[in-house]
C-alpha positions in Angstrom: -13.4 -9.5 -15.7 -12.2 -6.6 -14.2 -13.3 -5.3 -10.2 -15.5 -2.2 -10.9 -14.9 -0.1 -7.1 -16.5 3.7 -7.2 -14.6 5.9 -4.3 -16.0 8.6 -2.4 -14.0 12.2 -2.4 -11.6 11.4 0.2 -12.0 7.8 0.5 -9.5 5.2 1.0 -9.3 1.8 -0.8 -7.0 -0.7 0.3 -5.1 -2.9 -2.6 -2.4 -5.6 -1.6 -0.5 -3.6 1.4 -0.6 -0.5 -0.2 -3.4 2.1 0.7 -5.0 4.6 -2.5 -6.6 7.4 -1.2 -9.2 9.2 -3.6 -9.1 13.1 -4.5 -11.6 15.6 -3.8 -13.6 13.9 -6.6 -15.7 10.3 -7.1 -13.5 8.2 -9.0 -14.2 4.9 -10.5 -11.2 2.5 -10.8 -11.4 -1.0 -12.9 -9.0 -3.1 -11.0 -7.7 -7.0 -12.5 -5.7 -9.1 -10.4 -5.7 -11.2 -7.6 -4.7 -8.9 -5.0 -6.7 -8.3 -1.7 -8.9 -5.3 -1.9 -10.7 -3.8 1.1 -12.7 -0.6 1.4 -11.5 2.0 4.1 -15.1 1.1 5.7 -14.4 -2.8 5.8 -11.1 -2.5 7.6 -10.6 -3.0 11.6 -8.1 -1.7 13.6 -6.5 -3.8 16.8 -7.8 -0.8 18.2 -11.3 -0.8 16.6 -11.6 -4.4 17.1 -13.1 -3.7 20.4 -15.4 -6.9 21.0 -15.1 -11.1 20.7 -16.7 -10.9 16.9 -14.2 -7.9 15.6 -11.0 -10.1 17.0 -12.4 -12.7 14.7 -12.7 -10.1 11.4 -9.3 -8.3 12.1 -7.6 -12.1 12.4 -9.2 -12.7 9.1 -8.5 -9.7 7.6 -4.9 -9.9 8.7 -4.8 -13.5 6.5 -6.7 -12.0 3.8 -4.3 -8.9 3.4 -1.3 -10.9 4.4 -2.0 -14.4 1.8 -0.8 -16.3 4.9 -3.6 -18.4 7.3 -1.5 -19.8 8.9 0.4 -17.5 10.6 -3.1 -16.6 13.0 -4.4 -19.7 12.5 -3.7 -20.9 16.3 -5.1 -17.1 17.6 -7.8 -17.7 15.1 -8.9 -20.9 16.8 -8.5 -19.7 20.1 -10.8 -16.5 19.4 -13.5 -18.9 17.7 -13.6 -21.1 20.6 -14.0 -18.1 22.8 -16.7 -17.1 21.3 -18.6 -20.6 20.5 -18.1 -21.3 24.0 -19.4 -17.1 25.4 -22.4 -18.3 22.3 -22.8 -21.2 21.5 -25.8 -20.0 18.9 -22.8 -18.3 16.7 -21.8 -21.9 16.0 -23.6 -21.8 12.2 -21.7 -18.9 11.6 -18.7 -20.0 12.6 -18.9 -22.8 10.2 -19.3 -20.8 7.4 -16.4 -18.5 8.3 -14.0 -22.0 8.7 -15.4 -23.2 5.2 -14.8 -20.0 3.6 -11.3 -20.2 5.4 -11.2 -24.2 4.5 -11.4 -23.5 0.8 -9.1 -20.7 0.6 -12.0 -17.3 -0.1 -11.2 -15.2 2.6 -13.0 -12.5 1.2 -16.3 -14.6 1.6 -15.1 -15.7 5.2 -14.5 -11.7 5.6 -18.2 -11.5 4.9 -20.1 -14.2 7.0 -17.5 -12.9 9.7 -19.4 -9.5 9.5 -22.6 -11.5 10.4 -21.1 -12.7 13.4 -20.4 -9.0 14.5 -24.1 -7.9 13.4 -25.1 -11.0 15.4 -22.8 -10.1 18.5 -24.2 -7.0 18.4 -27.8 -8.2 18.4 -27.2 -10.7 21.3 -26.0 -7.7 23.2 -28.5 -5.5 22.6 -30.9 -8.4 23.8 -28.7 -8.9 26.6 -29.0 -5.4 27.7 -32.6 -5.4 27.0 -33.6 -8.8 28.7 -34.1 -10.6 25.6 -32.6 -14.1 26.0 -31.2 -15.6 22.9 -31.9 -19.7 23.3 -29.3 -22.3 21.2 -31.5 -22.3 18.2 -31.3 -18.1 17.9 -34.3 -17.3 18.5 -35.5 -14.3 20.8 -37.2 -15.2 24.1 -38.7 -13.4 27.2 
């Protein structure tokens, strides 16, 4: 069964290493295959991936683009245990990204890492708002 994507005007899709950018018109594309597909608003930069969590989605996405864990895999590890050790509440969502990773669907490891970042971003807005996140993730004052 085919990948149903509907593009923006203007919008960028990413398939494989090449890059399709949409006309001044929404387009729907049917796509078969088993190359990696990422929407212009899923990918990071190096220079986008500005905090602990991003580091971890733009190592993934790298594999996931690339087909090749284990060229990051050591910089992988070495970000996770950054942040496991910076939060050690992330830890469940950790595991899912390395499972995801384990069993070869990046895409789904792509995902659960964007609940890290969402969850980065929450510890740091409780951070910033003296909200103290306790091991178990929950909020207290």
């Amino acid at each position: 069964m085919a990948l149903k994507v509907e593009l923006k005007p203007g919008e960028k899709l990413l398939v494989g290493n090449c890059v399709i950018t949409n006309s001044d018109q929404r387009t729907r594309l049917f796509i078969d295959g088993k190359a990696p597909i990422l929407r212009e608003k899923d990918i990071l930069s190096p220079t986008t991936a500005d905090t602990p969590a991003k580091a971890v989605y733009l190592a993934i996405q790298i594999m996931y683009v690339e087909g090749n864990v284990e060229k990051l895999t050591t910089n992988y590890f070495s970000l996770i245990n950054d942040v496991v050790k910076a939060a050690p509440s992330t830890l469940p969502i950790i595991d899912q990204i390395n499972n995801e990773i384990l069993t070869g669907d990046l895409y789904k490891a792509l995902k659960a890492a964007k609940k890290l970042i969402e969850y980065e971003g929450e510890l740091l807005s409780h951070a910033s708002g003296g909200t103290r996140i306790s091991e178990d993730g929950s909020a207290d004052r």
